[in-house]
N, CA, C and O of each residue as an XYZ file, in Angstrom:
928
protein
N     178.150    188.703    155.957
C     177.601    189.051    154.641
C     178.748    189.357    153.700
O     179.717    190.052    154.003
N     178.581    188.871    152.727
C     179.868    189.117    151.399
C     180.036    189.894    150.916
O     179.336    189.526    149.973
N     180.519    191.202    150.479
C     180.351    192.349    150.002
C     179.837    192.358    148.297
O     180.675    192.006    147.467
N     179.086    192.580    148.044
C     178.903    192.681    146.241
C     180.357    193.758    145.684
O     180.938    194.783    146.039
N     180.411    192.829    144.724
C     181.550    193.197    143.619
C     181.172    194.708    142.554
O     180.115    194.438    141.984
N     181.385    195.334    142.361
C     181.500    196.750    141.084
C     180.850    195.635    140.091
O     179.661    195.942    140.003
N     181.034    194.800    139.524
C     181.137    194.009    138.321
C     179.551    193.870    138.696
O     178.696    194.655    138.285
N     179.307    192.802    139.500
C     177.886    192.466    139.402
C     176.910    193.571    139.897
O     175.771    193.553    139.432
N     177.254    194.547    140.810
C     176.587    195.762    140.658
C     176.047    196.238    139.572
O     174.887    196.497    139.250
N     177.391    196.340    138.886
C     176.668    197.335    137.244
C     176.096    196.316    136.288
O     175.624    196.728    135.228
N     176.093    194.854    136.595
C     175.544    194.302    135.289
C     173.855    194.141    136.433
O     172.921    194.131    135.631
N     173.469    194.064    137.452
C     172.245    193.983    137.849
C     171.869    195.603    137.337
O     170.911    195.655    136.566
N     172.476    196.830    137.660
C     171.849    198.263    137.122
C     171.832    197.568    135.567
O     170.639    197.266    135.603
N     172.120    197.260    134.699
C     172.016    197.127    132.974
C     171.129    196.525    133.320
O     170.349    197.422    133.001
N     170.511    195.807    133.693
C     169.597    194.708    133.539
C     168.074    195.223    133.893
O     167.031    194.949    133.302
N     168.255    195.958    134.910
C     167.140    197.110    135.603
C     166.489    198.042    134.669
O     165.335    198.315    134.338
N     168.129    198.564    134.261
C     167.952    199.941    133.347
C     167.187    198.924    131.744
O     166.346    199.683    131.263
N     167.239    197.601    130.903
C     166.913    196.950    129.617
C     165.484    196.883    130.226
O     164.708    197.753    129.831
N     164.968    195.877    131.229
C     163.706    195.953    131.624
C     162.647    197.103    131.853
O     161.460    196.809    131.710
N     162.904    198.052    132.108
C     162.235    199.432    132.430
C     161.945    199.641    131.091
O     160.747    199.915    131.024
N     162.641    199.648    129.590
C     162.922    200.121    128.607
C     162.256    199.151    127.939
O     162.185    199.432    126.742
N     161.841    198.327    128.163
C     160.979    196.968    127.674
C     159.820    197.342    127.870
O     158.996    197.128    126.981
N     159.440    197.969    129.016
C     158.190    197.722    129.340
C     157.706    199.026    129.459
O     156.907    199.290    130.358
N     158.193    200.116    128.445
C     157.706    201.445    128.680
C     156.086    201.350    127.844
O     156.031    200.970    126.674
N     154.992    201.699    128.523
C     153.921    201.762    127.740
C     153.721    203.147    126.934
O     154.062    204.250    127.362
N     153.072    202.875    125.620
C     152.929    203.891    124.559
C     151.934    204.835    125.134
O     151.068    204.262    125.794
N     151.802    206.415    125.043
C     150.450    207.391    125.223
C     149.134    206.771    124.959
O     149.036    206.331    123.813
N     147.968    206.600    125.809
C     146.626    206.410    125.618
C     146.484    207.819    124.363
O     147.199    208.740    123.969
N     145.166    207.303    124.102
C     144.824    207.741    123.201
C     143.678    208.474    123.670
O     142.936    207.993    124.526
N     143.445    209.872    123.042
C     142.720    210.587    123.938
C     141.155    210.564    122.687
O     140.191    211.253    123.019
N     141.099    209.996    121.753
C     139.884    209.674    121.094
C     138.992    208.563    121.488
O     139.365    207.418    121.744
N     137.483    209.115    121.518
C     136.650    208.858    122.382
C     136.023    207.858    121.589
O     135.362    208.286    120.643
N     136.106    205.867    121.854
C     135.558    205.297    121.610
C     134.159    205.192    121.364
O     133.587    205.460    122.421
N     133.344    204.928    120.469
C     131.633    204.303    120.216
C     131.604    203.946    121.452
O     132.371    203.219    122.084
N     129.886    204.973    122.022
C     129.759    203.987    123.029
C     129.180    202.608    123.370
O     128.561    202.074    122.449
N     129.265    201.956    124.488
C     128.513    200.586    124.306
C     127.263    200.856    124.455
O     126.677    201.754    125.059
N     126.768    199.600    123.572
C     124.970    199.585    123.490
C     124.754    198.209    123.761
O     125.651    197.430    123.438
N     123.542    197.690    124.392
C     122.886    196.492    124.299
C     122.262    196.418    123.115
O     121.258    197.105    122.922
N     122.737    195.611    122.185
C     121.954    195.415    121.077
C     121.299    194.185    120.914
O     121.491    193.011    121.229
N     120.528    194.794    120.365
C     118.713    193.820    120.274
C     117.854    194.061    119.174
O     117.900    195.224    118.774
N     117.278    193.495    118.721
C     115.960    193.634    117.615
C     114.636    193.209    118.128
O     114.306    192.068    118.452
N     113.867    194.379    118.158
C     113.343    194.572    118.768
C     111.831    195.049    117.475
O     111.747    195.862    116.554
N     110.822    193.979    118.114
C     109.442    194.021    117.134
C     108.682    194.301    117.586
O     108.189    193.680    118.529
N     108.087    195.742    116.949
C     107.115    196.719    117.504
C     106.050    196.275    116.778
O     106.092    195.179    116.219
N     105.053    197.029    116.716
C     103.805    197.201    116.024
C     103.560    197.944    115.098
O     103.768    199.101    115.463
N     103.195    197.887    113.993
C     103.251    198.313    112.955
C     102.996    199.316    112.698
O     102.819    199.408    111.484
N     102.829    200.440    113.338
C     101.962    201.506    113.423
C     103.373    202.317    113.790
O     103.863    203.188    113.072
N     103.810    201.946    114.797
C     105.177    202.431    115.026
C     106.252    202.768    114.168
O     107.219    203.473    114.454
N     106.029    202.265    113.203
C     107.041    202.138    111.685
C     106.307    203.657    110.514
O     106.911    204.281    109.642
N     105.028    203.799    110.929
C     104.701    204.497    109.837
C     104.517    206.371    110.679
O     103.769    207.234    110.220
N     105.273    206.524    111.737
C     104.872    208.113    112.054
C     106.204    208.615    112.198
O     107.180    207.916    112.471
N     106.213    210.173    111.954
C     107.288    211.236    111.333
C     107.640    212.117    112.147
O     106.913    212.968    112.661
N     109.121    211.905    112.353
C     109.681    212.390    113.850
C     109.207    214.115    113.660
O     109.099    214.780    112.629
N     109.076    214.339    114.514
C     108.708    216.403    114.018
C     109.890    216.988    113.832
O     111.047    216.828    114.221
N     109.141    217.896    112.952
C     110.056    218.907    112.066
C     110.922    219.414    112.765
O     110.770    219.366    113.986
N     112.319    220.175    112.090
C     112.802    221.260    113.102
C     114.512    222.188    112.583
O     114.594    222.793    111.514
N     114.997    222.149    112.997
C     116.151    223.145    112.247
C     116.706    222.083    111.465
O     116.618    220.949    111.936
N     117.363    222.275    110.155
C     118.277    221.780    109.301
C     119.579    222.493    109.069
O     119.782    223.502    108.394
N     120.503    221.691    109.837
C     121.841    222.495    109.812
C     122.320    222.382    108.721
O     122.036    221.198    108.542
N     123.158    222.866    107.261
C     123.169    222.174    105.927
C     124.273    222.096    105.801
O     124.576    221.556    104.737
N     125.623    222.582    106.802
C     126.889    222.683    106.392
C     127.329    221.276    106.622
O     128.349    220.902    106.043
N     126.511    220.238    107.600
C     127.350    219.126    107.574
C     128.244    218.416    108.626
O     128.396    217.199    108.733
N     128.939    219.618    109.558
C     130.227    219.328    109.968
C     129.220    219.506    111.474
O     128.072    219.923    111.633
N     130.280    218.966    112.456
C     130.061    219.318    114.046
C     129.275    218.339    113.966
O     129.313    218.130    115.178
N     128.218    217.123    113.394
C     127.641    216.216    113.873
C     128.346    214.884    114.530
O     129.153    214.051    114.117
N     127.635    215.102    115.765
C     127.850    213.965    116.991
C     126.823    213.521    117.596
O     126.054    214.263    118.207
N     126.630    211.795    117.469
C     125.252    211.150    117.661
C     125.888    209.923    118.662
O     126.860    209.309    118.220
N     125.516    209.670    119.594
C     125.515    208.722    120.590
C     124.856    207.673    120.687
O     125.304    206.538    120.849
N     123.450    208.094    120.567
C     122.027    207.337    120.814
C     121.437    207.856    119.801
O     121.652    208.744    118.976
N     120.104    206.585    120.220
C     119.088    207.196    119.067
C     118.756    205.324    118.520
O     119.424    204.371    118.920
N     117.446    205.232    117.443
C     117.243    204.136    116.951
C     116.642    204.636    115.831
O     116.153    205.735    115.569
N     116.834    203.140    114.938
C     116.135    203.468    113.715
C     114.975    202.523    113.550
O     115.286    201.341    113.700
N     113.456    202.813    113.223
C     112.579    202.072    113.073
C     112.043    201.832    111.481
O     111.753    202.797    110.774
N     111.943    200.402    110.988
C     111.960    199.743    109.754
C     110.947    198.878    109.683
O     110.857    198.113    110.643
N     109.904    198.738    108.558
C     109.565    198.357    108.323
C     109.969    197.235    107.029
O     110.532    197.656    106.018
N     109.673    196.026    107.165
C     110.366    195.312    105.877
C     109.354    194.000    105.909
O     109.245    193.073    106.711
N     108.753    194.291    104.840
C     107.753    193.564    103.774
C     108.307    193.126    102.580
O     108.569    193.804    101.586
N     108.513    191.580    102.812
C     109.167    190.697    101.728
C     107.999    190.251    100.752
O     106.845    189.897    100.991
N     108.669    190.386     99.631
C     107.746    190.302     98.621
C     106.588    189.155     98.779
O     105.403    189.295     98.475
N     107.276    187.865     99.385
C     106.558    186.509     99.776
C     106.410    186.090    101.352
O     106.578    184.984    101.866
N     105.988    187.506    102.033
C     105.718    187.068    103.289
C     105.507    188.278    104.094
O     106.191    189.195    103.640
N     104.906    188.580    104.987
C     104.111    189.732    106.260
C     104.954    190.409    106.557
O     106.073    190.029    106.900
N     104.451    191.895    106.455
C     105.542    192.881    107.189
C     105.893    192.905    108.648
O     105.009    192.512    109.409
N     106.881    193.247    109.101
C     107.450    193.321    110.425
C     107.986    194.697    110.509
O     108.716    195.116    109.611
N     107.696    195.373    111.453
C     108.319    196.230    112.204
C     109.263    196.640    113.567
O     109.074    196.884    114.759
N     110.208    196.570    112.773
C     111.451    196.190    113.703
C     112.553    197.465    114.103
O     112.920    198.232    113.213
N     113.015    197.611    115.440
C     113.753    198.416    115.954
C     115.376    198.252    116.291
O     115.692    197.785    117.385
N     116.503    198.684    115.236
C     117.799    198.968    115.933
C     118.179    199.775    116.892
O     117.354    200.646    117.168
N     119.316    199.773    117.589
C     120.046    200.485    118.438
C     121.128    201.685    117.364
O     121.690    201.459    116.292
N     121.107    202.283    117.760
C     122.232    203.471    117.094
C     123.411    202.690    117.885
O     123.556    202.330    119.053
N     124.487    202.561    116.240
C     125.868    201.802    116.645
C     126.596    202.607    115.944
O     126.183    203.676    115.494
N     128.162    201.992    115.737
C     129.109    202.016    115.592
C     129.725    204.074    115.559
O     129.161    204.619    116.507
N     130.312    204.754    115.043
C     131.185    206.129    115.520
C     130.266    206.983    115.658
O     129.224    207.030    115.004
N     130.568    207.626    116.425
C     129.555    208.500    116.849
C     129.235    209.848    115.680
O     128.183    210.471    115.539
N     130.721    210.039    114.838
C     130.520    210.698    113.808
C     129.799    210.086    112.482
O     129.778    208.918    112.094
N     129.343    210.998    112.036
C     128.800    209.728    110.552
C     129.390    210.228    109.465
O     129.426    209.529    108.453
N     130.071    211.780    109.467
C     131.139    211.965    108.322
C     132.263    210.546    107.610
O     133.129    210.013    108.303
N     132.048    210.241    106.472
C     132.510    209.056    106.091
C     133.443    209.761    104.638
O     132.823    209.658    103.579
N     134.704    210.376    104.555
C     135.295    211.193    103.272
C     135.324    209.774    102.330
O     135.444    208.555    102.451
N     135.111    210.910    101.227
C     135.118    212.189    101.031
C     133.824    213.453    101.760
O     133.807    214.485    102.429
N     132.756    212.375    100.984
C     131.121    213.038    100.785
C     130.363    212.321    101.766
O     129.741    213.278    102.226
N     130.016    211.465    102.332
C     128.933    210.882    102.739
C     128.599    210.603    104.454
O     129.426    210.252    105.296
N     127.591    210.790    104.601
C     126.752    210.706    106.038
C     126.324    209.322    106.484
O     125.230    208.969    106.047
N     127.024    208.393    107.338
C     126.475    207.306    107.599
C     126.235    206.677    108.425
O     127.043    205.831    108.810
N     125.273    206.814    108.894
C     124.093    206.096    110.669
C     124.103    204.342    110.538
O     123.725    203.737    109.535
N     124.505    203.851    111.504
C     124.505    202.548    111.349
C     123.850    202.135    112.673
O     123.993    203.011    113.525
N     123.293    201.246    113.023
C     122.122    200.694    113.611
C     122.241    199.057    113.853
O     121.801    198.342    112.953
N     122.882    198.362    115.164
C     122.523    197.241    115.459
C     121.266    196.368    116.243
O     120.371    196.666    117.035
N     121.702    195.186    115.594
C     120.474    194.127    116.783
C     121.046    193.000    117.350
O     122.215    192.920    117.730
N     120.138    192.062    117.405
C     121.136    190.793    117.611
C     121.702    189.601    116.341
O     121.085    189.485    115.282
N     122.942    188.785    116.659
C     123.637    188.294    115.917
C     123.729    188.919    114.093
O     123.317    188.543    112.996
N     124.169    189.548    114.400
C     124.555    190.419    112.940
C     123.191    190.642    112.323
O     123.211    190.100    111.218
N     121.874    191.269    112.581
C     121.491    192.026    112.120
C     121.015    193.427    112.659
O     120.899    193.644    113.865
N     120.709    194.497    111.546
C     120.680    195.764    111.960
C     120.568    196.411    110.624
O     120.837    195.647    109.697
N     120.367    197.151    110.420
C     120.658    198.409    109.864
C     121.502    199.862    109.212
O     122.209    200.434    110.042
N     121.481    200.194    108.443
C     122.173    201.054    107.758
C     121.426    202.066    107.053
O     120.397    201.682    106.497
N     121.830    203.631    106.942
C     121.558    204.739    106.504
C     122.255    205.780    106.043
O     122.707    206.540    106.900
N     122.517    206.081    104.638
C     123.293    206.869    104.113
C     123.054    207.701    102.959
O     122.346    207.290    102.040
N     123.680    209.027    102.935
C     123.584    209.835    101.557
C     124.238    210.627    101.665
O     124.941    210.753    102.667
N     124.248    211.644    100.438
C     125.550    212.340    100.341
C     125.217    213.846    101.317
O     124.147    214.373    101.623
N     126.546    214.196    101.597
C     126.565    215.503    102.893
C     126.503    216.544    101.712
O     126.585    217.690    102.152
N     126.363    216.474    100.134
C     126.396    217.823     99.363
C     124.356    217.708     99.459
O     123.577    218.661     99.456
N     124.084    216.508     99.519
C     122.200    216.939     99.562
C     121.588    217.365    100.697
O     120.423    217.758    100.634
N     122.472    217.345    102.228
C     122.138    217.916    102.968
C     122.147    219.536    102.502
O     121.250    220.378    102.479
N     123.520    219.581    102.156
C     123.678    221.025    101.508
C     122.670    221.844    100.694
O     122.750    223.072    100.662
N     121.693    221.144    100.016
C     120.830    221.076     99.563
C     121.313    221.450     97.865
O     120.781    222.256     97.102
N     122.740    220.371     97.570
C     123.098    220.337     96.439
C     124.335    221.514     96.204
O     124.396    221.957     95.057
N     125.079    221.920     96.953
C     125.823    223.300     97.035
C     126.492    222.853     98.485
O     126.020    222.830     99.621
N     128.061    222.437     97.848
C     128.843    222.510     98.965
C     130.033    222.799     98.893
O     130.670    222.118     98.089
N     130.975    224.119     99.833
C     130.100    224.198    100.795
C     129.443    225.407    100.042
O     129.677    225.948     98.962
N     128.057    225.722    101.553
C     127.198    226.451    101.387
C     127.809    228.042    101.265
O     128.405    228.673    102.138
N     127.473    228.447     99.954
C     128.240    230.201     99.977
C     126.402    230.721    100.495
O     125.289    230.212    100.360
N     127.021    232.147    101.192
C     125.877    232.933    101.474
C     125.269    233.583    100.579
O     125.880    234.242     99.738
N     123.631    233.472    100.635
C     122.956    233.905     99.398
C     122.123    233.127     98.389
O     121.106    233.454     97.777
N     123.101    231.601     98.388
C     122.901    230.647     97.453
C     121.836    229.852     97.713
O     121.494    229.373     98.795
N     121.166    229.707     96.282
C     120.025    228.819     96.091
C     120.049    227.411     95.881
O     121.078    227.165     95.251
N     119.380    226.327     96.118
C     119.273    224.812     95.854
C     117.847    224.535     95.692
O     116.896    225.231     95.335
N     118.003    223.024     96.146
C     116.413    222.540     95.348
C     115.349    223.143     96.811
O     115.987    223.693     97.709
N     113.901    223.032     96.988
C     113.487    223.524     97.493
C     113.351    223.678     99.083
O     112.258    223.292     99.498
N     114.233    224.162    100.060
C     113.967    223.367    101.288
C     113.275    222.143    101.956
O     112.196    222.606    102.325
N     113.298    221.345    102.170
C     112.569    220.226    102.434
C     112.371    218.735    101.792
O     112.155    217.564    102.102
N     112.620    219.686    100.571
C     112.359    217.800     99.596
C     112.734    217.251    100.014
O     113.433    217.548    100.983
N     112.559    216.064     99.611
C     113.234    214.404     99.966
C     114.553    214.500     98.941
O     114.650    215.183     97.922
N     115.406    213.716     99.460
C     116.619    213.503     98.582
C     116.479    211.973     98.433
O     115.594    211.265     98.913
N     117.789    211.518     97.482
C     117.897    209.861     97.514
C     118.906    209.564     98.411
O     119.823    210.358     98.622
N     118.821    208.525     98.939
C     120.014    207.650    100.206
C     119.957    205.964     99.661
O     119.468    205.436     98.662
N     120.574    205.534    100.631
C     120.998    204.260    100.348
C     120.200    203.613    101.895
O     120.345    204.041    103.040
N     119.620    202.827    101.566
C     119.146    202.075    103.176
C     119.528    200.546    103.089
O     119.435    199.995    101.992
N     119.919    199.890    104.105
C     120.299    198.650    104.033
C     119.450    197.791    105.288
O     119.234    198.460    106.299
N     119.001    196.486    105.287
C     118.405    196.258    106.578
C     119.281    194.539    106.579
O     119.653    193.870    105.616
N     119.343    194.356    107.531
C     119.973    192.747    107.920
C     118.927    192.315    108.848
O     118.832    192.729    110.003
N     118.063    191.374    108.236
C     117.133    190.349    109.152
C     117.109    189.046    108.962
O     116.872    188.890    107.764
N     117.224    188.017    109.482
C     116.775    186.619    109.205
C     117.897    186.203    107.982
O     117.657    185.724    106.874
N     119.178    186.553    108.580
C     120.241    185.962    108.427
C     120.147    186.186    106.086
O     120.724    185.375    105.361
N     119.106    187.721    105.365
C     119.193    187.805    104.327
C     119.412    189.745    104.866
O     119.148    190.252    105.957
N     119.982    190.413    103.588
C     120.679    191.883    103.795
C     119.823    192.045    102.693
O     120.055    191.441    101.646
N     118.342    193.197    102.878
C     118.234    194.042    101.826
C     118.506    195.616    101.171
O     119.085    196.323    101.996
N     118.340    196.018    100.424
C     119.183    196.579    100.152
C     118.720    197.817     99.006
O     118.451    197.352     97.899
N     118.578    199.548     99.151
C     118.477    199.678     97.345
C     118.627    201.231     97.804
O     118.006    201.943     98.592
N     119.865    201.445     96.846
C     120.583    202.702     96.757
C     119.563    203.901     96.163
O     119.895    205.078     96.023
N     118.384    203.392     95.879
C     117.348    204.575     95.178
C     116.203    205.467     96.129
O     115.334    206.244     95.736
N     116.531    205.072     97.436
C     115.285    205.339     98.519
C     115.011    206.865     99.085
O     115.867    207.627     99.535
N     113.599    207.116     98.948
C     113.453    208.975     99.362
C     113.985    208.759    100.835
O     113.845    207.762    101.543
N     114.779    210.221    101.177
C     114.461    210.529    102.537
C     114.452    211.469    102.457
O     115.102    212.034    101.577
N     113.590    212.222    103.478
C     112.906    213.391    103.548
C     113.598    213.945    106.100
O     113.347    213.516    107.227
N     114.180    214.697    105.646
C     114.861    214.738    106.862
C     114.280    215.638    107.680
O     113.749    216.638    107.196
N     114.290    215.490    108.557
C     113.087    216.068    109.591
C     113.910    217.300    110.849
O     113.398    218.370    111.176
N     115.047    216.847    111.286
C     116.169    217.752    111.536
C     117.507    217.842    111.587
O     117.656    217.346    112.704
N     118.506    218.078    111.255
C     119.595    217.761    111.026
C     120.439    218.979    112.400
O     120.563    220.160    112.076
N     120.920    218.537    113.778
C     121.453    220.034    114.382
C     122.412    219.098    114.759
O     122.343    217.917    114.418
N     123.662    219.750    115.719
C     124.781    219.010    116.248
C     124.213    218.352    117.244
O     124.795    217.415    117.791
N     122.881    218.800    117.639
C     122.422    217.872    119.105
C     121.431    216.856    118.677
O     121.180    216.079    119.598
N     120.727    216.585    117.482
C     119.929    215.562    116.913
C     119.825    215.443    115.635
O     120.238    216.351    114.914
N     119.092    213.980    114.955
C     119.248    214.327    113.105
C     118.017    213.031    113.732
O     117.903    212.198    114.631
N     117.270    213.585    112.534
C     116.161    212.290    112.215
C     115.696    212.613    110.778
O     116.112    213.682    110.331
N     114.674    211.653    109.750
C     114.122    211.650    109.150
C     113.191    210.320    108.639
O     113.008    209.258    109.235
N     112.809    210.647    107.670
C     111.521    209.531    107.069
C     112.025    209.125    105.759
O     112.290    209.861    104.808
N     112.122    207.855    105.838
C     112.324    207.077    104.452
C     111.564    205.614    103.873
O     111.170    204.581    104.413
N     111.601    206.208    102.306
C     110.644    204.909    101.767
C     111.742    204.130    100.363
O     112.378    204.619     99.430
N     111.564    203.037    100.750
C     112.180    201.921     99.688
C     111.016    201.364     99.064
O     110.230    200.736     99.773
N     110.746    201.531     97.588
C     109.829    200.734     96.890
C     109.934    199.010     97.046
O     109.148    198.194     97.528
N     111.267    198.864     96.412
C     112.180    197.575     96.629
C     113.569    197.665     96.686
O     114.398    198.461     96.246
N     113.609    196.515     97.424
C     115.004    196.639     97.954
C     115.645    195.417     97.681
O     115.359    195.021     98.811
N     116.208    194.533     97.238
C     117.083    193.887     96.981
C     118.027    193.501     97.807
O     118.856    194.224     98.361
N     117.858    191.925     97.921
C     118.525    191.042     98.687
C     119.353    190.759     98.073
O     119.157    190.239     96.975
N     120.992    191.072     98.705
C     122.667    190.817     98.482
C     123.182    189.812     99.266
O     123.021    189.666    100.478
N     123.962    188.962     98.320
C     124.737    187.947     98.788
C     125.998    188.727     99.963
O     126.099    188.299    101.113
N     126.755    189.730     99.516
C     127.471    190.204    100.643
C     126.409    190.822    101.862
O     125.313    191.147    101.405
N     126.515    190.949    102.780
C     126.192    191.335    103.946
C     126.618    192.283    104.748
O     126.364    191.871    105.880
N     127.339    193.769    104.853
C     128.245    194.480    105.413
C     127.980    194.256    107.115
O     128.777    194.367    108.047
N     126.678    193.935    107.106
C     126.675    194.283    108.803
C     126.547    192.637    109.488
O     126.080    192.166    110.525
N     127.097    192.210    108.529
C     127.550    190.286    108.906
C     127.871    189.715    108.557
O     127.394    188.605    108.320
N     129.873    190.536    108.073
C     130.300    189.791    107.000
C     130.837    188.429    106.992
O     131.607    188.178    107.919
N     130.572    187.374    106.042
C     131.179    186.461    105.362
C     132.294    186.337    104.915
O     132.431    186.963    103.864
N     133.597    185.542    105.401
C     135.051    184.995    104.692
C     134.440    184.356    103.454
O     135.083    184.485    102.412
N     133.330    183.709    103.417
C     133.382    182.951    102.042
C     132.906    183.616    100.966
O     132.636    183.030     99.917
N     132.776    184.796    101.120
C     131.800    185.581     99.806
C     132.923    186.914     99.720
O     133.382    187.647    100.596
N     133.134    186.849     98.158
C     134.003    187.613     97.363
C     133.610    188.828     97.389
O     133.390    189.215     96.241
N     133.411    189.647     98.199
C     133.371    191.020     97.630
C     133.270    191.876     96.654
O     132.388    192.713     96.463
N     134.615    191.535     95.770
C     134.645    192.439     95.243
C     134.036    191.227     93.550
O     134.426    191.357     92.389
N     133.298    190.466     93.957
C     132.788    189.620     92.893
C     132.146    190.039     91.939
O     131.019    190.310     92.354
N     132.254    190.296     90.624
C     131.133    191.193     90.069
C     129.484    190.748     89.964
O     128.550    191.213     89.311
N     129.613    189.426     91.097
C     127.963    188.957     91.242
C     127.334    189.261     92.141
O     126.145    188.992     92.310
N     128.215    190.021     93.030
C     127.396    190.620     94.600
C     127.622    192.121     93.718
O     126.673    192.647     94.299
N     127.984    192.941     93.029
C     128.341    194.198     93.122
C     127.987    194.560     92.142
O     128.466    194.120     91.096
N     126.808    195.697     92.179
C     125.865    196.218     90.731
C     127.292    197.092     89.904
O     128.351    197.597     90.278
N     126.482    196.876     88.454
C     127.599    197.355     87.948
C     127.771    199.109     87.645
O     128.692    199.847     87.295
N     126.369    199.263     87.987
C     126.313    200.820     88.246
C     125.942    201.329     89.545
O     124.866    201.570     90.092
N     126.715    201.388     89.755
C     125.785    201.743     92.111
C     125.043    202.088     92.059
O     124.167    201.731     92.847
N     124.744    203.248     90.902
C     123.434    204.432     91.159
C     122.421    203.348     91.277
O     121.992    203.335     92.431
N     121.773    202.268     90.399
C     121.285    201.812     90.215
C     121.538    200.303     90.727
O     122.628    199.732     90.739
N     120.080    199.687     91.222
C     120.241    198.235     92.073
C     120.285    197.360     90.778
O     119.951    197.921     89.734
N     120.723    195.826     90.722
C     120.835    195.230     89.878
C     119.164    195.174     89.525
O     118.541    195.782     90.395
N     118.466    194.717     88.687
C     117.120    194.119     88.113
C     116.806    192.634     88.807
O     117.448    191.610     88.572
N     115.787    192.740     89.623
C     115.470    191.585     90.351
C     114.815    190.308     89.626
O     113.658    190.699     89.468
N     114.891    188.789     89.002
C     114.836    188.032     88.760
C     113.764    187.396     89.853
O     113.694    187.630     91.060
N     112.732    186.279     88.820
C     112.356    185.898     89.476
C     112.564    184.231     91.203
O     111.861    183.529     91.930
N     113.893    184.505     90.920
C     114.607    183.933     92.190
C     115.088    184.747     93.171
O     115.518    184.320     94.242
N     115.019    186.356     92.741
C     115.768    187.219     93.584
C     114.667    187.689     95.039
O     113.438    187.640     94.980
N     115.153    187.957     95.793
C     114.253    188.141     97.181
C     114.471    189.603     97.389
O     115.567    190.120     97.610
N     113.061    190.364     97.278
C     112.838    191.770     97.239
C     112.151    192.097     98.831
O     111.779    191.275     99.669
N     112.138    193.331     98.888
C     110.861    193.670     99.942
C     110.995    195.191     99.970
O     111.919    195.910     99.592
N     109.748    195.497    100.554
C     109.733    197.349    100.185
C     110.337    197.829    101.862
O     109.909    197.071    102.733
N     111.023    198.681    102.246
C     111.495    199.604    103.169
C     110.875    200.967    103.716
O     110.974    202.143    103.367
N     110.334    200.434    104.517
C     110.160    202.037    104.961
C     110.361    202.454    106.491
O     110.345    201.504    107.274
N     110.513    203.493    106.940
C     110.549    203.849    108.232
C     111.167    205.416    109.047
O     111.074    206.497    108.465
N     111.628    205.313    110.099
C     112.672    206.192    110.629
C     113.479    206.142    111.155
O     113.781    205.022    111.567
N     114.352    207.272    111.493
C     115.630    206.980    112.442
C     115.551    208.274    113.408
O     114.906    209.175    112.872
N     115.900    208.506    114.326
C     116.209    209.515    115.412
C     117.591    209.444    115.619
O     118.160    208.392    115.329
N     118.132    210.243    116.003
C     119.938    209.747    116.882
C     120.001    211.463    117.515
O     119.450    212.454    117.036
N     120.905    211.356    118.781
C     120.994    212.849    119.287
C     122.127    212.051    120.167
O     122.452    210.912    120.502
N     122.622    213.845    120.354
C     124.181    213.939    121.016
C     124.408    212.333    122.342
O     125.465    212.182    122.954
């Protein structure tokens, strides 16, 4: 056997020591992915769409909500055709804090459609945030306005003016009841987006949010109504 040389000794250690240093992997990350769901759309009976999860504590500060599960049930009656009552899966972060202000439940099915639910975390507050002790707002219970979005049959409706009336809001569950008069069908799609459609186009995008654009008689409406459940 030949004895190895000092020379090629230390250039095989350099070579040992560059590779190790190549392949050092970065810290996992100790934040807890969305969990997985089978998502599906799923068509109930109509009856199913119109009853009101029961009442129960309303937490109003906002914070500490964590939702896993849960579904949202929708009704959607197009102006030119039969209502359906249809069921998402509770998707995407488990938090729905969205900063600055807003609360937002999102809800899949199959091939990009699903659902969406949102409003501001100062109307949970009940208009006063945060909550000082003592302080008054509008009357416990009312309905506030939210934004509801539904994706079916490859059209997204849509209308930032819709009651919801919330049934409990705690760190271990949130549900409530909501009604869309009309809702308005958008060329963008959030929950199935399109490369070919401009965003920020001023023909997909009302020019006042508060308010949905004015529906034309080419525009495709339908009224919204339903619920959502979600818990820890």
């Amino acid at each position: 056997m030949r004895p190895i040389s000092i020379a090629a000794l230390a250039g095989a250690m350099l070579m040992l020591a560059a590779c190790n240093d190549g392949t050092t992997s970065a810290p996992s990350s100790t934040e807890t992915p969305p969990p997985l769901i089978k998502t599906s759309t799923k068509v109930l009976k109509d009856a199913a769409c119109t009853t009101t999860p029961t009442a129960g504590e309303i937490v109003r500060s906002g914070y500490g909500l964590d939702y896993a599960h849960g579904a949202i049930r929708i009704s959607v009656a197009p102006v030119d055709g039969p209502a359906r009552c249809l069921q998402f899966a509770k998707s995407g972060p488990t938090n729905p804090n969205v900063p600055p202000d807003t609360l937002l439940f999102t809800f899949a099915g199959d091939r990009g459609e699903g659902a969406q639910l949102e409003f501001l975390a100062v109307d949970l507050a009940g208009a006063i945030l945060p909550w000082p002790r003592g302080a008054t707002a509008r009357v416990p219970g009312s309905p506030i306005t939210s934004t509801i979005g539904v994706s079916i049959d490859g059209v997204y409706y849509t209308s930032p003016t819709c009651t919801l009336k919330l049934q409990t809001v705690t760190a271990k569950k949130a549900s409530g009841r909501f009604d869309c008069p009309q809702a308005i069908a958008q060329t963008a799609n959030p929950l199935d987006p399109n490369d070919d459609i401009t965003y920020d186009d001023e023909s997909t995008v009302p020019t006042d949010p508060a308010q949905p654009p004015a529906p034309t008689d080419q525009t495709k409406t339908a009224a919204l109504s339903g619920l959502f459940e979600v818990e820890k």
